[in-house]
C-alpha positions as CSV (number, residue, x, y, z in Angstrom):
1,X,0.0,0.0,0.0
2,X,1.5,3.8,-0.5
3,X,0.8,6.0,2.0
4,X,0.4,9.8,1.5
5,X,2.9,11.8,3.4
6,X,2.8,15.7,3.6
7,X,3.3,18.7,6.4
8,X,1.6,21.5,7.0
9,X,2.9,24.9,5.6
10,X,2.0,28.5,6.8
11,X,-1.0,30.2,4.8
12,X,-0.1,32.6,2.4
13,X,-2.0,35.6,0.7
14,X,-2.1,34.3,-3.3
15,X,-3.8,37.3,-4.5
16,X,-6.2,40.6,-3.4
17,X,-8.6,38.4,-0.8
18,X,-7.7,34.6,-1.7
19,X,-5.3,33.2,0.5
20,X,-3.7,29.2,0.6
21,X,-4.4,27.5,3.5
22,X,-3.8,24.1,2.5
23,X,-0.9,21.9,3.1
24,X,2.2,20.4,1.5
25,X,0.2,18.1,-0.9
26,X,-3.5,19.6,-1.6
27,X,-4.8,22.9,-2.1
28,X,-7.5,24.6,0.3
29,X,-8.1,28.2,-0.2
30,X,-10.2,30.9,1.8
31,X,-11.8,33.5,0.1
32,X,-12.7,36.7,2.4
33,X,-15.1,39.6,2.3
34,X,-16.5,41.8,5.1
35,X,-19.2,39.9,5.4
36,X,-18.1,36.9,5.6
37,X,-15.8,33.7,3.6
38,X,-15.7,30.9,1.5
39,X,-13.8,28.2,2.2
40,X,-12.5,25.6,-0.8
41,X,-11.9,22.0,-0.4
42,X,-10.7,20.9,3.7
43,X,-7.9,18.4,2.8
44,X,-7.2,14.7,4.8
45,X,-8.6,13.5,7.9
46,X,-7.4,15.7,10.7
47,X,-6.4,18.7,8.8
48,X,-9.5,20.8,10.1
49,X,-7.9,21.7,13.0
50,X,-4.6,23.4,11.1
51,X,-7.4,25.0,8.8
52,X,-8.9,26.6,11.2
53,X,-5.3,27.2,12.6
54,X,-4.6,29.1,9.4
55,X,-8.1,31.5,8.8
56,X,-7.0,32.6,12.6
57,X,-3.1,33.0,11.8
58,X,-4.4,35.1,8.9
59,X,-6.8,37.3,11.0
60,X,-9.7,35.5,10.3
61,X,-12.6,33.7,12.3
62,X,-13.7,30.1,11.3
63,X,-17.1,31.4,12.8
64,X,-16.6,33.7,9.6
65,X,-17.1,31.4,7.4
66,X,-20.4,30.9,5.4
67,X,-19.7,28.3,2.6
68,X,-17.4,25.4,2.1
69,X,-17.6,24.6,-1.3
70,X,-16.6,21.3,-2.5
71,X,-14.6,20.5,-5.6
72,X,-14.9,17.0,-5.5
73,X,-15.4,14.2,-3.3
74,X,-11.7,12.4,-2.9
75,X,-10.3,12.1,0.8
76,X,-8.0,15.1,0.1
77,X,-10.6,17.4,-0.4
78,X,-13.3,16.2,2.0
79,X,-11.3,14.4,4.8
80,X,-12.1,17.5,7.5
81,X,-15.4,18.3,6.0
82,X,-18.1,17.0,8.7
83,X,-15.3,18.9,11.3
84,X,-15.4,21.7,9.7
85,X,-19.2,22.4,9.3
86,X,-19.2,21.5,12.6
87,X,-16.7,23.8,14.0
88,X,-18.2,26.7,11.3
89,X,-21.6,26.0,10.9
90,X,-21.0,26.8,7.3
91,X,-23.6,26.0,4.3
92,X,-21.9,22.8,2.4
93,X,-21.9,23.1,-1.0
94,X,-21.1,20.3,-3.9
95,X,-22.0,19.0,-7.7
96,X,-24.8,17.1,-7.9
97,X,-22.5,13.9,-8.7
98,X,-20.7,14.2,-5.8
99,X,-23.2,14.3,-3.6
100,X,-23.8,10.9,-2.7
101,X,-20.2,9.7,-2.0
102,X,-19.8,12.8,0.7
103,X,-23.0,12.2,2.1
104,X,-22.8,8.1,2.5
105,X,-19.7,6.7,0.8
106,X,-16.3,6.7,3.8
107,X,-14.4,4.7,0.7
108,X,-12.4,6.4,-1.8
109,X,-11.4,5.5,-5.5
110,X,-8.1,4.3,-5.2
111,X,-8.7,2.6,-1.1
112,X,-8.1,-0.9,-2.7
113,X,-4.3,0.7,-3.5
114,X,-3.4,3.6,-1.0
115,X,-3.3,3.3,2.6
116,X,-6.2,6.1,2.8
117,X,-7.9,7.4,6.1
118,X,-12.0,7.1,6.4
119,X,-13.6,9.9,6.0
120,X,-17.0,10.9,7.9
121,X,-20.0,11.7,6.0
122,X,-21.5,15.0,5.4
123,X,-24.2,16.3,4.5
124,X,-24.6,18.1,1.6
125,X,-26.8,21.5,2.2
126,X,-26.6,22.8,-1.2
127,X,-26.6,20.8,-5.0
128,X,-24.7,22.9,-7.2
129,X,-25.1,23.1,-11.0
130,X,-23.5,24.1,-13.9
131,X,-23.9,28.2,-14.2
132,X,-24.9,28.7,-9.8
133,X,-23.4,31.4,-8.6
134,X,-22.9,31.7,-4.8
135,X,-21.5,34.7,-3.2
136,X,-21.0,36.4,0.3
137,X,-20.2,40.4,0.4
138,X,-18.1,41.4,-2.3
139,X,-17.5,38.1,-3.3
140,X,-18.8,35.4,-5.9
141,X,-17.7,32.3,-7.5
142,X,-19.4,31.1,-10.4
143,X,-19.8,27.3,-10.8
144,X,-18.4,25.4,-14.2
145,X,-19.0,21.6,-14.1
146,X,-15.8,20.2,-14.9
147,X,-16.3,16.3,-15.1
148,X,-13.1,13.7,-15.0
């Protein structure tokens, strides 16, 4: 089995009001307004915790947060989902196709060849389409299904 290994890096500013907060081997990125953010993707198992972490290094609040969008439904991008609704009460937000693996599915394509973490379901609050728009202050991201 191969086994993912990665750190944690500081959060950076990538441009005007998007900031990195991921870690060493997948992105997660926070969006920010006034009134509140956006959070993208929530990496592995555990990583919640140094998210959160980040937004506050940053000079943020995770309480801030009003979405967490999902790009898609691997254990990278979805491992500290559940935790992080939790700890944000944020709206979660995915594609349509993806709905049913973060919801029920704790098994990831590629588990019968990686060594990969379960993941807790989550559920989904808000089915996103091709062309949705969702948006918090001065902020809004458009949505482009992208399949494969």
């Amino acid at each position: 089995m191969v086994r993912f290994i990665y750190e944690q890096r500081e959060p950076f500013n990538v441009i005007d009001n998007i900031f990195y907060i991921g870690n060493t081997f997948v992105s997660c990125y926070l969006f920010t307004s006034e009134e509140g953010h956006m959070l993208v993707d929530t990496g592995f198992p555990g990583d919640g915790l140094h998210i959160v972490k980040h937004i506050e290094q940053l000079g943020f609040s995770a309480e801030d947060v009003k979405y967490i969008l999902v790009t898609h439904p691997h254990v990278d991008h979805v491992g500290s989902l559940a935790n992080l609704k939790e700890r944000t009460g944020a709206i979660v937000c995915a594609g349509e196709g993806d709905v049913f693996s973060i919801e029920n599915d704790s098994k990831t394509v590629g588990s019968d060849v990686l060594e990969l973490p379960e993941v807790e379901p989550c559920k989904v609050d808000r089915v996103l389409k091709d062309g949705d728009r969702i948006e918090v202050g001065s902020i809004f991201l458009r949505v482009y299904e992208t399949p494969g």
